[in-house]
C-alpha positions, 0 to 999 in steps of 0.5 A: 799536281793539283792542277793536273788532277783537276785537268784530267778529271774535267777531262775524264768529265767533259768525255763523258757529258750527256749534256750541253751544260756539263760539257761547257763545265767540264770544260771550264773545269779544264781551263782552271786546272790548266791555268795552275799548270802552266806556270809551272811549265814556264817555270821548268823551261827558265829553270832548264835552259841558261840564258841566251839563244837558247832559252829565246828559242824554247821561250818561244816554243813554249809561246807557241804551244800557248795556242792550243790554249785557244783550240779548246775554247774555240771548241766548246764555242763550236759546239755550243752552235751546233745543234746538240744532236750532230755530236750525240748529246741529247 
């Protein structure tokens, strides 16, 4: 619960940045929360199906989904390039 905590309070954060600095820390700020959370979804996907086919299968939706991992650091990249002011930040 803890890591979700501080995942939607740097979420709630980096929403509300007024500046280039404070959006990149909401935003590692969210990855740390998200590193505490993922475990335990991999956990509850073991725990949920027997082994087999089945578990393969959610395993690697689950992988899948990893992706979007990368989606929000390839972001903060982005906007770190671009100038601040295309995005409202002064």
């Amino acid at each position: 619960m803890l890591g979700l905590a501080v995942f939607t309070g740097a979420s709630l954060g980096a929403g509300l940045a007024t500046s280039g600095g404070s959006l990149i820390t909401m935003r590692g700020l969210q990855g740390l929360g998200a590193t505490v959370v993922l475990p335990a979804a991999l956990s509850i996907v073991m725990n949920m199906f027997p082994e087999g086919a089945e578990r393969n299968k959610a395993l690697g939706l689950w992988g899948a989904t990893g992706q979007a991992i990368i989606s929000p650091t390839a972001q903060s990249f982005t906007v770190c390039r671009m100038r601040a002011s295309n995005i409202g930040i002064q």
